[in-house]
Structures are given as structure tokens and as C-alpha cells.
C-alpha positions, 0 to 999 in steps of 0.5 A: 170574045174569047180566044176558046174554041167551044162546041156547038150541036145543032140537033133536028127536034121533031117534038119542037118543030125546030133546030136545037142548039146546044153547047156541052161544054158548059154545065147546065141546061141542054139546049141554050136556044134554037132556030127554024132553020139550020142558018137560023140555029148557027147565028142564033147559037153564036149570039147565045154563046157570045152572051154565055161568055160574057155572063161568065167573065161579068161573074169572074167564073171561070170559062170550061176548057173546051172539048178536044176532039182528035180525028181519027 
């Protein structure tokens, strides 16, 4: 797994009835995958991002520098 700390949003969808999952650190499409409920969105957005990883380090691309986000 990779020592980065990515960002995850979980968004309420009414169009699909679901949570959507997305990770903006990573180009492309928006929305990686999705869950019925918020516990479904977050498990299912790990594995989604564990997979992105490594179908980054299986082509040699290398990672995005994840978003720092300072409190105010």
C-alpha cells in the first residue's frame, strides 16, 4: 500500500440513489465507484483506491502528490 494519504469524497447522489465515491487527486473520470450506504461508499472506496495504486505501480506511472489540506 502506498505510504501516501489521498483524499477521499463521498457525495449523496439523488440522480442515482447512492453515495458516490471519488478520489481528486487522480486525473480522470470523477466518480471511481459507489456505495448504498455511507459504510458501503468507504469500504468500497478503499478497495477502489488500493486498485488505482496498483494499476499505477503495474504501469510504472507515477503516483499524484496528494492534496494537503492545512486547518485553519
Amino acid at each position: 500500500m502506498s505510504k501516501f494519504k489521498y483524499q477521499m469524497l463521498i457525495q449523496w447522489s439523488e440522480e442515482d440513489n447512492c453515495f458516490l465515491v471519488g478520489f481528486p487527486d487522480f486525473p480522470g473520470q470523477r466518480w471511481r465507484t459507489h456505495g448504498d450506504t455511507y459504510e458501503e461508499a468507504v469500504v468500497n472506496g478503499i478497495e477502489a483506491l488500493e486498485s488505482l495504486i496498483m494499476a499505477y505501480e503495474a504501469t510504472g506511472e507515477p503516483l499524484p502528490e496528494p492534496t494537503v489540506n492545512k486547518a485553519a
